[in-house]
Backbone bond lengths (Angstrom), bond angles and torsions (degrees), N, CA, C in turn:
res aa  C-N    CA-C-N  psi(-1)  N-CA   C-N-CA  omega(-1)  CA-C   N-CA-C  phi
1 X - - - 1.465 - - 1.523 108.89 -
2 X 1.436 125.83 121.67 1.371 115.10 -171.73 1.553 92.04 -86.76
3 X 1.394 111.58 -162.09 1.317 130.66 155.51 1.158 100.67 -146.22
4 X 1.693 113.00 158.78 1.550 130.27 -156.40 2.059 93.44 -136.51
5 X 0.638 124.80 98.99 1.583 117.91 171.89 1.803 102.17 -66.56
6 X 1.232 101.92 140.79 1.754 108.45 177.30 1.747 114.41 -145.36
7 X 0.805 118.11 120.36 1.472 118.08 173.10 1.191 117.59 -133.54
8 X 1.705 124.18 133.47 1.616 142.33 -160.01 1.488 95.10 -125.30
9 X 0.691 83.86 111.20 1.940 98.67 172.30 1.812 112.18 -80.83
10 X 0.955 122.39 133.01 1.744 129.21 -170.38 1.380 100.56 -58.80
11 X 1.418 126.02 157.05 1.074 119.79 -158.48 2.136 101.83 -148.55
12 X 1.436 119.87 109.08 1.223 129.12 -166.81 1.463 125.73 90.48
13 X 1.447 112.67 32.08 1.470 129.67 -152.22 1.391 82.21 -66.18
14 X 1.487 133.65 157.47 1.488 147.52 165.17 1.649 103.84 -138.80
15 X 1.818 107.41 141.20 1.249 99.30 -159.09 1.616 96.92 -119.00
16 X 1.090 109.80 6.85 2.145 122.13 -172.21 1.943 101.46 -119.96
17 X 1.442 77.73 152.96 1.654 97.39 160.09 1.651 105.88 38.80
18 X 1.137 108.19 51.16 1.965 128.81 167.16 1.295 99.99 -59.61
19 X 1.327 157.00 119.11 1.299 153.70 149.61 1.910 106.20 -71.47
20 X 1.000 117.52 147.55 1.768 114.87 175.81 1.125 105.43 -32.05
21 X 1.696 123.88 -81.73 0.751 123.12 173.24 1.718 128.09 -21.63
22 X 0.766 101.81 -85.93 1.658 110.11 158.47 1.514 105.32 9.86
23 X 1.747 94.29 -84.45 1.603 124.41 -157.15 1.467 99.66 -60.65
24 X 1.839 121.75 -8.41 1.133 103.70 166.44 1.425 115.97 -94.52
25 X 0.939 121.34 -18.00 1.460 128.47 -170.36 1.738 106.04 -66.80
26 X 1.526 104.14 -44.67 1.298 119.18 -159.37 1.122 107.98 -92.29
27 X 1.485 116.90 -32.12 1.805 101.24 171.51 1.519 127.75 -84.42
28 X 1.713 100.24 -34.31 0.943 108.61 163.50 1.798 128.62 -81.99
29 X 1.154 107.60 33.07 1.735 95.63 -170.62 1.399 114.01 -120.82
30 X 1.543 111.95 -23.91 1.418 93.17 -164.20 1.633 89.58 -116.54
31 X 0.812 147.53 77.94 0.760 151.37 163.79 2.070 134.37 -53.74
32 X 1.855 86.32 -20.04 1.648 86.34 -174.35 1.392 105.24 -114.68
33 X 1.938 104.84 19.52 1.649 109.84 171.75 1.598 106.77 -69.38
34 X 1.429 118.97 133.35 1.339 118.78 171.99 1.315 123.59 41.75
35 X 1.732 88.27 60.38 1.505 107.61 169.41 1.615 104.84 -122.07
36 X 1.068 113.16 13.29 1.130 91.53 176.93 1.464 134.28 62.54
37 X 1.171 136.26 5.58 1.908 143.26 -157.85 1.541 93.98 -62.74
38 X 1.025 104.73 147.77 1.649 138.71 -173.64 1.277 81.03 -106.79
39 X 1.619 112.11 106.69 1.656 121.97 166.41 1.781 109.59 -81.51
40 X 1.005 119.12 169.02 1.921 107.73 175.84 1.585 105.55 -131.44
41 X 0.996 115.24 112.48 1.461 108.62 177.23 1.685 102.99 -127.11
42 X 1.419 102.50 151.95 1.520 125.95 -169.77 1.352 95.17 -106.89
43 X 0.981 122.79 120.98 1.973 150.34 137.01 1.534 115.31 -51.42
44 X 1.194 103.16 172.28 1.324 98.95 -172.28 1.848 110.90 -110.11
45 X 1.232 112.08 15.18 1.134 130.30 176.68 1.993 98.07 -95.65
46 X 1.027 112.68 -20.50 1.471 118.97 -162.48 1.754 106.64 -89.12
47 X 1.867 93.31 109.31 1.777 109.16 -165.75 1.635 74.23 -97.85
48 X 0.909 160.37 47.97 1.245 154.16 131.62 2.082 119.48 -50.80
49 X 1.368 73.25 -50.19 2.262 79.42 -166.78 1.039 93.78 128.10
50 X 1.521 120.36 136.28 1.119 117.49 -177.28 1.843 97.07 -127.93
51 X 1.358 117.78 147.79 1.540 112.88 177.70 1.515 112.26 -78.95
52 X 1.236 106.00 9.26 1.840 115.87 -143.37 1.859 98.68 -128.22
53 X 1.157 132.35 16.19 1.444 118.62 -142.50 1.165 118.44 -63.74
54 X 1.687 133.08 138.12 1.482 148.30 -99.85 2.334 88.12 -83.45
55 X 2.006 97.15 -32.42 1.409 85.82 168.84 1.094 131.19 -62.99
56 X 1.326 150.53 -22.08 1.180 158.09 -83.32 1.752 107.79 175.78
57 X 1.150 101.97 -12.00 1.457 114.79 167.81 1.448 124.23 -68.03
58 X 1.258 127.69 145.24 2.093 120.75 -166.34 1.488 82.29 -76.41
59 X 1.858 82.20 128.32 1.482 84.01 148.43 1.961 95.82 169.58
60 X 1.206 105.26 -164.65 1.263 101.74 -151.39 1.849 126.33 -88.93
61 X 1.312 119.09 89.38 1.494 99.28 -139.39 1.839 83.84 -136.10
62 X 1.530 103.90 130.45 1.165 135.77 -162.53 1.513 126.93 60.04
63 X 1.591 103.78 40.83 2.032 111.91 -162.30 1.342 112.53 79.25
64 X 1.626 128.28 -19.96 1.302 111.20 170.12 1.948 124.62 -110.41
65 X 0.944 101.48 166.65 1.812 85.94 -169.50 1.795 85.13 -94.35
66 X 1.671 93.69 149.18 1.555 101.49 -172.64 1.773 94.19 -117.32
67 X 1.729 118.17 148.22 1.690 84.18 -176.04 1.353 101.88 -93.27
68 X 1.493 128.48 20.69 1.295 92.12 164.82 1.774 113.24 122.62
69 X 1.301 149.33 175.57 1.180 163.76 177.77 1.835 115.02 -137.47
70 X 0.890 90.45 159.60 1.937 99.10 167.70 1.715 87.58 64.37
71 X 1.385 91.21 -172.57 1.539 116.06 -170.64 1.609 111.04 -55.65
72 X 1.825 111.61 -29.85 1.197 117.52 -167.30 1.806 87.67 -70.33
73 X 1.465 125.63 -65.35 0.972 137.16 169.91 1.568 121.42 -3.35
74 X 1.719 117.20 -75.70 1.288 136.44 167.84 1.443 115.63 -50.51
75 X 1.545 122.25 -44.01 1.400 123.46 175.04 1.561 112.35 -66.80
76 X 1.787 120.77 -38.67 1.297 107.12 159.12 1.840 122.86 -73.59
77 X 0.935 115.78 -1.07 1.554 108.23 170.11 1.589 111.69 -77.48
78 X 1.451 112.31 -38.08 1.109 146.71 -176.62 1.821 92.87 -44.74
79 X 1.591 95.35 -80.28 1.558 108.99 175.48 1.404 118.80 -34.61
80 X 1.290 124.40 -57.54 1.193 138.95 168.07 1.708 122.62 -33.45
81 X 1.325 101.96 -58.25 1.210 106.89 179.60 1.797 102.49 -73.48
82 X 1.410 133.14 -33.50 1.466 121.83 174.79 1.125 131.07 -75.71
83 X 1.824 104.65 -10.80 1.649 104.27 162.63 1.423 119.94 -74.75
84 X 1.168 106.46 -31.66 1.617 111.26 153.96 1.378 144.21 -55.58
85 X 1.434 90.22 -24.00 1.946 79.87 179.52 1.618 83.81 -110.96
86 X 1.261 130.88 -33.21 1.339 127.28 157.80 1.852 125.96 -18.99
87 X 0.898 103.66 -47.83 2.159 139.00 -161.95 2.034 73.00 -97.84
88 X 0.933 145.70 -78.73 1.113 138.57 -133.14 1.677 105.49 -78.13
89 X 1.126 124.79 -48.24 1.508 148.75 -164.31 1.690 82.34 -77.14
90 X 1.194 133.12 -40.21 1.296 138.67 171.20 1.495 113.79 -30.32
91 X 0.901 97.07 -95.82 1.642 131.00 158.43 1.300 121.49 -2.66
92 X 1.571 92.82 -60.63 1.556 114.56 -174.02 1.590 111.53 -78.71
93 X 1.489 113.95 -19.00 1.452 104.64 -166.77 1.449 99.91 -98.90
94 X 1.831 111.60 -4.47 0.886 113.93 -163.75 1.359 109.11 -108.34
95 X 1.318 121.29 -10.35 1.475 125.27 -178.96 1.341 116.01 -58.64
96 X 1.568 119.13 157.79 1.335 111.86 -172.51 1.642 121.31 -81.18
97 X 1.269 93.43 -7.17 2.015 95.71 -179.87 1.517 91.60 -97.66
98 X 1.491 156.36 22.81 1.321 132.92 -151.75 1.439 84.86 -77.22
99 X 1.385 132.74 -41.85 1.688 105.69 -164.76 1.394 110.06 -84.40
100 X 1.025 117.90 -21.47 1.542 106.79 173.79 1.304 114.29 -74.44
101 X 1.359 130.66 -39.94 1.292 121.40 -164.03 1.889 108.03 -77.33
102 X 1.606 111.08 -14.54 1.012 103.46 -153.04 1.693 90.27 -124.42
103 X 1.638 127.46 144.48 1.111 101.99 176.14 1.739 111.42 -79.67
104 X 1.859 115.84 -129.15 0.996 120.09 -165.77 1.562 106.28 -102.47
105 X 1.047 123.35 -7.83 1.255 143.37 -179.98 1.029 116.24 -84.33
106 X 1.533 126.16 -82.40 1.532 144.53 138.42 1.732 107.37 -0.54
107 X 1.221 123.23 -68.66 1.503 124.69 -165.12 1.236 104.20 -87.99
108 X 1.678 125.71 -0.12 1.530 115.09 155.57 1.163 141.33 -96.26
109 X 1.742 83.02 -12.77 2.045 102.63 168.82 1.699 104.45 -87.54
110 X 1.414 121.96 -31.28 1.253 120.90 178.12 1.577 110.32 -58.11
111 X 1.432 114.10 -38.63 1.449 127.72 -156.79 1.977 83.07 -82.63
112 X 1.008 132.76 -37.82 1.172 127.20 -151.91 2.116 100.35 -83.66
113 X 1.649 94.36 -43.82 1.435 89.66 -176.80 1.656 103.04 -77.78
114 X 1.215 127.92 -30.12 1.256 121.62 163.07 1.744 111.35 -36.70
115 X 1.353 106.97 -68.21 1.566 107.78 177.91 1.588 103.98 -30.61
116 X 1.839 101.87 -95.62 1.339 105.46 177.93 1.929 132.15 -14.53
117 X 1.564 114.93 -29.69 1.296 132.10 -167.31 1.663 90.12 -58.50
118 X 1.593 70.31 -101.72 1.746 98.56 167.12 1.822 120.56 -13.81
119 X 1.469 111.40 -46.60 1.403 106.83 174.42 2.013 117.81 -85.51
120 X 1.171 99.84 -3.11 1.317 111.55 -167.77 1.933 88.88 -96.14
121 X 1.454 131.36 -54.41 1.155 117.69 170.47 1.916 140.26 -64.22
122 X 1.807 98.85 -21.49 0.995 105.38 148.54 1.410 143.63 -83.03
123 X 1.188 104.51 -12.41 1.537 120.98 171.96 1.778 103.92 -69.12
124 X 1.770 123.89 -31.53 1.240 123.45 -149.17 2.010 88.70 -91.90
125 X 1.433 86.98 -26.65 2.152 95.06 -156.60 1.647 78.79 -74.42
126 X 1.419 144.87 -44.20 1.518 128.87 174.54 1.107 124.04 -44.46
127 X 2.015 100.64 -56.25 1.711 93.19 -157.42 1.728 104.40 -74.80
128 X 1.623 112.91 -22.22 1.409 134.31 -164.84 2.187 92.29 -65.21
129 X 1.217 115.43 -32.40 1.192 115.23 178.22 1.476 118.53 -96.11
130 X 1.141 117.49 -11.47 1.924 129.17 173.04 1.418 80.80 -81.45
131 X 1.329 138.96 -56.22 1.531 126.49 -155.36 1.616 121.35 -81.19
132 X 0.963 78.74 4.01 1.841 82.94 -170.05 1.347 111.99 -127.06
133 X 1.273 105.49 -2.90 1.869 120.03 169.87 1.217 103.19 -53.90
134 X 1.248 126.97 150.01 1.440 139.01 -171.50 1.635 111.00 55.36
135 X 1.149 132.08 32.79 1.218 124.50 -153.63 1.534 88.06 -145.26
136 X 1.536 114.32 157.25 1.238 140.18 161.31 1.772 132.14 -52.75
137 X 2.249 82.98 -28.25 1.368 81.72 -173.39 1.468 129.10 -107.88
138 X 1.320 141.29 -158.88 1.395 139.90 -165.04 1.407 130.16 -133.46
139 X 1.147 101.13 170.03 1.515 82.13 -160.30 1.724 95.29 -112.55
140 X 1.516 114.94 137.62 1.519 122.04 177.78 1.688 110.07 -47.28
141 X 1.722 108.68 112.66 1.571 116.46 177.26 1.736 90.36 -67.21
142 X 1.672 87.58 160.77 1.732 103.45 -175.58 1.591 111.63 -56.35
143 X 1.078 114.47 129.56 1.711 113.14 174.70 1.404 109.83 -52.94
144 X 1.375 102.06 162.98 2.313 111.40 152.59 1.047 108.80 -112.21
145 X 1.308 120.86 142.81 1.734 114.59 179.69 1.478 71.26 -151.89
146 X 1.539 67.06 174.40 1.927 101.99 -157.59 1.538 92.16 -167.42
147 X 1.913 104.34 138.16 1.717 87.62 -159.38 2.505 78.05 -129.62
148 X 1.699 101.06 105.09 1.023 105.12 -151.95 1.719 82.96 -91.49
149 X 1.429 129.42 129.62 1.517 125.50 174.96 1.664 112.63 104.72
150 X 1.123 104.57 -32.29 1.663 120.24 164.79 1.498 123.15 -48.37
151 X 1.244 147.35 85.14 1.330 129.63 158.35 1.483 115.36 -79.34
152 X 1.077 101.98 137.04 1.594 129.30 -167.44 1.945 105.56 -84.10
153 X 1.615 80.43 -23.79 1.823 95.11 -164.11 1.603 107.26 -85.04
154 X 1.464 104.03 -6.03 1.171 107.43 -165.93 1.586 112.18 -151.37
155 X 1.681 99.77 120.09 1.672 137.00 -177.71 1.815 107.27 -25.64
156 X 1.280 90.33 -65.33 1.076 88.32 -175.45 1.702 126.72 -73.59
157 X 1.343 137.48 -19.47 1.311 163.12 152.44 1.641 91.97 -48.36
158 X 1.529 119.35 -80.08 1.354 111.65 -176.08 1.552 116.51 -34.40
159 X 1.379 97.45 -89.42 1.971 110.21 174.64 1.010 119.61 -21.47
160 X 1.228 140.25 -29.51 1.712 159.11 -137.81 1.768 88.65 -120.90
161 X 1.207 128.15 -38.26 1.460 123.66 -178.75 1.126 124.54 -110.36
162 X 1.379 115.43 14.71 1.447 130.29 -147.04 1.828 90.22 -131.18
163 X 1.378 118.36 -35.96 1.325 156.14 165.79 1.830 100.15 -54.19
164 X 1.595 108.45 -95.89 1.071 111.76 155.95 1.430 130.29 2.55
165 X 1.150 117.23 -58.08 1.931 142.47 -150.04 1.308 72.91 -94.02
166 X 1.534 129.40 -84.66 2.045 131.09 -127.50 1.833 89.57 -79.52
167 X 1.147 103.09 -11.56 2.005 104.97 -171.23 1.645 88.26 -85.66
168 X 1.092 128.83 -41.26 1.675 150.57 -138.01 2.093 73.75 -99.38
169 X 0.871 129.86 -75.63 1.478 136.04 -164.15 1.401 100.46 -55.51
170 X 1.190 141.31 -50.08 1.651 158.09 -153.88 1.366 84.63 -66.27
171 X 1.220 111.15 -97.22 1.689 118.19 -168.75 2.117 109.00 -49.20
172 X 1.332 112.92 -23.33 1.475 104.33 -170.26 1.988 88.69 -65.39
173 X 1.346 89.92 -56.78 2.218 98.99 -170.14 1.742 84.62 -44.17
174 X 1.021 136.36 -71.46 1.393 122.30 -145.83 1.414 100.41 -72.58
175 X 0.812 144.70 3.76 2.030 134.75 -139.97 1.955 81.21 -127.78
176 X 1.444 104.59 -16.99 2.047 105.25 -150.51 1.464 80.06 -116.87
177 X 1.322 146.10 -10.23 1.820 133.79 -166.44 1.756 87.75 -89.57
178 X 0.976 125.47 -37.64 1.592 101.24 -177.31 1.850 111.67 -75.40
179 X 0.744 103.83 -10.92 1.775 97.52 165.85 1.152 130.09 -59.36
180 X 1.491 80.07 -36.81 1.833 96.06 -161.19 1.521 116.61 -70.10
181 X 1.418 107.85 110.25 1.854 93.74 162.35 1.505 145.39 -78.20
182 X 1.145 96.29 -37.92 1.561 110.97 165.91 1.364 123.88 -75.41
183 X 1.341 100.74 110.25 1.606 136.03 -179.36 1.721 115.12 -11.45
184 X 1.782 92.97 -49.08 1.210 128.64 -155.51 1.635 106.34 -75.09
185 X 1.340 104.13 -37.34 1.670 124.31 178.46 1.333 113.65 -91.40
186 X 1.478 129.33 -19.20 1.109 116.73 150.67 1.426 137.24 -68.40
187 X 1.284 104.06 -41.91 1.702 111.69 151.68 1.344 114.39 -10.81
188 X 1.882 102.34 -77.82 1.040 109.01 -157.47 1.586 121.94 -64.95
189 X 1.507 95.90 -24.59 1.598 108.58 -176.52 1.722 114.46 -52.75
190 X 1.489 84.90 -58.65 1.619 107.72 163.79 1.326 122.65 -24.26
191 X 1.100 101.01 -78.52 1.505 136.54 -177.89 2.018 97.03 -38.89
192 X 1.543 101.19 -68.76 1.948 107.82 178.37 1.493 115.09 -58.65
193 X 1.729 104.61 -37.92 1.313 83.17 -168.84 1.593 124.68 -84.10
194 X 1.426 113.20 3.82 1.274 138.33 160.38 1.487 116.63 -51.17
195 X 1.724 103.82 -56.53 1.568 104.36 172.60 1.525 100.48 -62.63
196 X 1.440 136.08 -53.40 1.659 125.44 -167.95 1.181 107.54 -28.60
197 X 1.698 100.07 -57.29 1.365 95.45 -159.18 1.298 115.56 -66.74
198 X 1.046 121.95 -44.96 1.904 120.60 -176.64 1.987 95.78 -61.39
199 X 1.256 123.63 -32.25 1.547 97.08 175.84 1.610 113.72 -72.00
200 X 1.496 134.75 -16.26 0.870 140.72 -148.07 1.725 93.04 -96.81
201 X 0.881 105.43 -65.16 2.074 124.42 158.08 1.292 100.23 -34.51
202 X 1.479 122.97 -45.99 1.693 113.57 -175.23 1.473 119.25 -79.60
203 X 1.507 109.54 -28.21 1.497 106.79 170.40 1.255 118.55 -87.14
204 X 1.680 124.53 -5.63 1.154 103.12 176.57 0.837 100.94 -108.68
205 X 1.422 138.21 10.37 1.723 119.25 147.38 1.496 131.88 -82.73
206 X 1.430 84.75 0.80 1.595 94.49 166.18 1.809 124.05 -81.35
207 X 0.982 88.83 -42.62 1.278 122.75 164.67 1.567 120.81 -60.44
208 X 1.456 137.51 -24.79 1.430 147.17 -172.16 1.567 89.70 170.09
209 X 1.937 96.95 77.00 1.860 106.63 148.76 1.444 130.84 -50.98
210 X 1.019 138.02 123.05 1.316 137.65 150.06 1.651 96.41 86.65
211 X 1.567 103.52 49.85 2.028 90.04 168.12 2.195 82.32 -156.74
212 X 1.088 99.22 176.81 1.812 108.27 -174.72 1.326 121.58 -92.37
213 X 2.052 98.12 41.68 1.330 107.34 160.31 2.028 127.39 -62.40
214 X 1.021 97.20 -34.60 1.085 120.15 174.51 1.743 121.31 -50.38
215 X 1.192 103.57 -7.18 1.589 123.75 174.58 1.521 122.85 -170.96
216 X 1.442 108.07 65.82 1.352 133.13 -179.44 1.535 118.23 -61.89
217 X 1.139 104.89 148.47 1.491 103.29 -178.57 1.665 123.02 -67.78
218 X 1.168 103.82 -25.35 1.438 104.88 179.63 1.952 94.90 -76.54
219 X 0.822 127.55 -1.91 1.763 123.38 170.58 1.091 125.42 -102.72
220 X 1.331 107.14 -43.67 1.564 127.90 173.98 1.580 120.84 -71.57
221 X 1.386 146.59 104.97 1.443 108.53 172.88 1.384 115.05 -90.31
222 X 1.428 105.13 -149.81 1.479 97.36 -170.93 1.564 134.19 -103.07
223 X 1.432 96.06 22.24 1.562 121.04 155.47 1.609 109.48 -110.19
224 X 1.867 115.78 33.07 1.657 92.69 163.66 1.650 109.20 99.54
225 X 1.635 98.58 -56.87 1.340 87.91 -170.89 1.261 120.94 -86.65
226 X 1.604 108.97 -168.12 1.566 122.19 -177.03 1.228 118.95 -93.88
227 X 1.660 110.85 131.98 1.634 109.33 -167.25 1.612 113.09 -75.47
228 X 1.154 98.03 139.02 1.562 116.74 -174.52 1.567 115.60 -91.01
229 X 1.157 138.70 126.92 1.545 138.59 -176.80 1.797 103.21 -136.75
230 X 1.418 118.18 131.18 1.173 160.25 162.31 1.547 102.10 -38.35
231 X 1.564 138.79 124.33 1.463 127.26 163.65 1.568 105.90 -47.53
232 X 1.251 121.22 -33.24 1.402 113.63 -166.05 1.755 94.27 -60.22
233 X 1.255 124.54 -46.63 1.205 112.56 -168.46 1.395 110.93 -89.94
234 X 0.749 136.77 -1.39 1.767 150.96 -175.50 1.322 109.98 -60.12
235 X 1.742 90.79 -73.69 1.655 114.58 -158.12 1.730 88.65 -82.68
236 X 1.403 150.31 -6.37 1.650 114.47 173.95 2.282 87.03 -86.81
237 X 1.077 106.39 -15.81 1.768 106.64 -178.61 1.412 108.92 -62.42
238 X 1.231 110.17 -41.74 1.762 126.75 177.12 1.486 99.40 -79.87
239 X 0.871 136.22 -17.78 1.528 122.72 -161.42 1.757 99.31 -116.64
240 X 1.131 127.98 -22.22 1.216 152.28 154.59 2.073 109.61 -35.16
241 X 0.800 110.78 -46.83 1.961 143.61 -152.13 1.405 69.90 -79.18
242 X 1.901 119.13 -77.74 1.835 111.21 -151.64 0.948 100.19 84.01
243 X 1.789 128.39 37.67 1.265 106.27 142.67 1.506 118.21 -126.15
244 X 1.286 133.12 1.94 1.738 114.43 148.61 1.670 102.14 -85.80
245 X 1.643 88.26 138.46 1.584 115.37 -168.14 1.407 99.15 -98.88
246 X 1.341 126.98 -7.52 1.624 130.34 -160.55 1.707 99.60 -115.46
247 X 1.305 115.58 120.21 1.502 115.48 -171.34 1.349 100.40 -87.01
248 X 1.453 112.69 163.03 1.496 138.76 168.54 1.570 117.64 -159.16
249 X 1.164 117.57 169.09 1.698 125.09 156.04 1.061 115.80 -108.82
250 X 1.318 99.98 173.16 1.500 124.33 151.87 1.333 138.74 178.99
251 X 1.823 65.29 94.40 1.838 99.79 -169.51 1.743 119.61 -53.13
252 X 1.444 104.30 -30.91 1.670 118.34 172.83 1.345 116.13 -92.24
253 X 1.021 116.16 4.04 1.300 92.46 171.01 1.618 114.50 -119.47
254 X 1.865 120.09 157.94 1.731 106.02 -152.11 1.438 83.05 -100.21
């Protein structure tokens, strides 16, 4: 079993005019910037066991890229889903009405989960390439999305899909931590799907201030916790939307 050392440094840090909100997003969010994690990836020299086995590894099989089985598998689904909200938070910070459409509040939590996005998909394209070194398999090329029904120009259209995505991310992290075998990748799962949830809590209080949007029943069940969903049911939910334009499978994963 090698180990791969990896460290992602936070990315759009701002040091003025923190709103609460904010100060939760930002202290509590990034948590796996410049930590240093000891990623674990299996070679193909490695009679150990691998969670990943060399069939079952992402990669490109019958013209389409499949992401894959085992831990390597889950970490590219993982990827998948952060080039997406990654590509989306993009968009939005980048559109030409963002300050008008959005007030001062709004465009600092947007700007913040934007940050977090972006560092959450580059963090996955590292460890996803420390783990698969010596290996057969590949690493997921950048998606196309195209966001068809979406106005960008408009508050409510954004929030409403932005909602969608961090609700859509919440249950994918929890539905994908029982797969995982390696110690090391659960951490990390942990660790992200912690930020989802506080972005997911942040847009829907943007969205319905001061009422118990922020922990809805369709998220919550009825012991408290957070609902958990299966890739099998995830990715036809993501694929449903029409907005990655770039096909794949995933034949291994349940």
């Amino acid at each position: 079993m090698k180990k791969t050392k990896v460290t992602v440094t936070e990315l759009g840090t701002q040091k003025d005019g923190l709103t609460s909100r904010r100060s939760f997003l930002r202290v509590t969010g990034l948590t796996l910037a410049g930590t240093g994690l000891l990623l674990a990836g299996c070679n193909n020299d490695d009679d150990s066991g691998s969670s990943s086995p060399s069939g079952k590894l992402p990669g490109v099989r019958n013209g389409v890229f499949d992401l894959g089985g085992g831990d390597a598998g889950i970490l590219t689904y993982a990827y998948a889903l952060e080039q997406l909200e990654a590509d989306f938070y993009t968009r939005v910070v980048n559109s030409n009405s963002f300050g008008t459409t959005f007030n001062t509040e709004e465009r600092q939590v947007l700007s913040d989960l934007y940050a977090h996005e972006v560092l959450h998909r580059e963090f996955f394209k590292v460890a996803i390439t420390a783990a698969l070194e010596g290996t057969d398999g590949q690493l997921l090329p950048n998606l196309e999305f195209n966001y068809p029904g979406v106005n960008f120009n408009n508050r409510d259209s954004v929030l409403g899909t932005a909602k969608a995505l961090e609700d859509t991310g919440v249950k994918a992290y929890n539905g994908a931590g029982r797969y995982i075998q390696e110690p090391a990748y659960l951490v990390i799962a942990g660790k992200i799907v912690s930020v989802e949830a506080r972005h997911a809590s942040a847009i829907a209080s943007l969205i319905s201030p001061g009422t118990a949007a922020f922990a809805p029943n369709d998220l919550i069940d009825s012991n408290g916790l957070e609902k958990a969903e299966k890739p099998s049911v995830i990715i036809p939910q993501v694929a449903s939307l029409n907005f990655i334009q770039t096909a794949f499978t995933a034949a291994y994963l349940d």
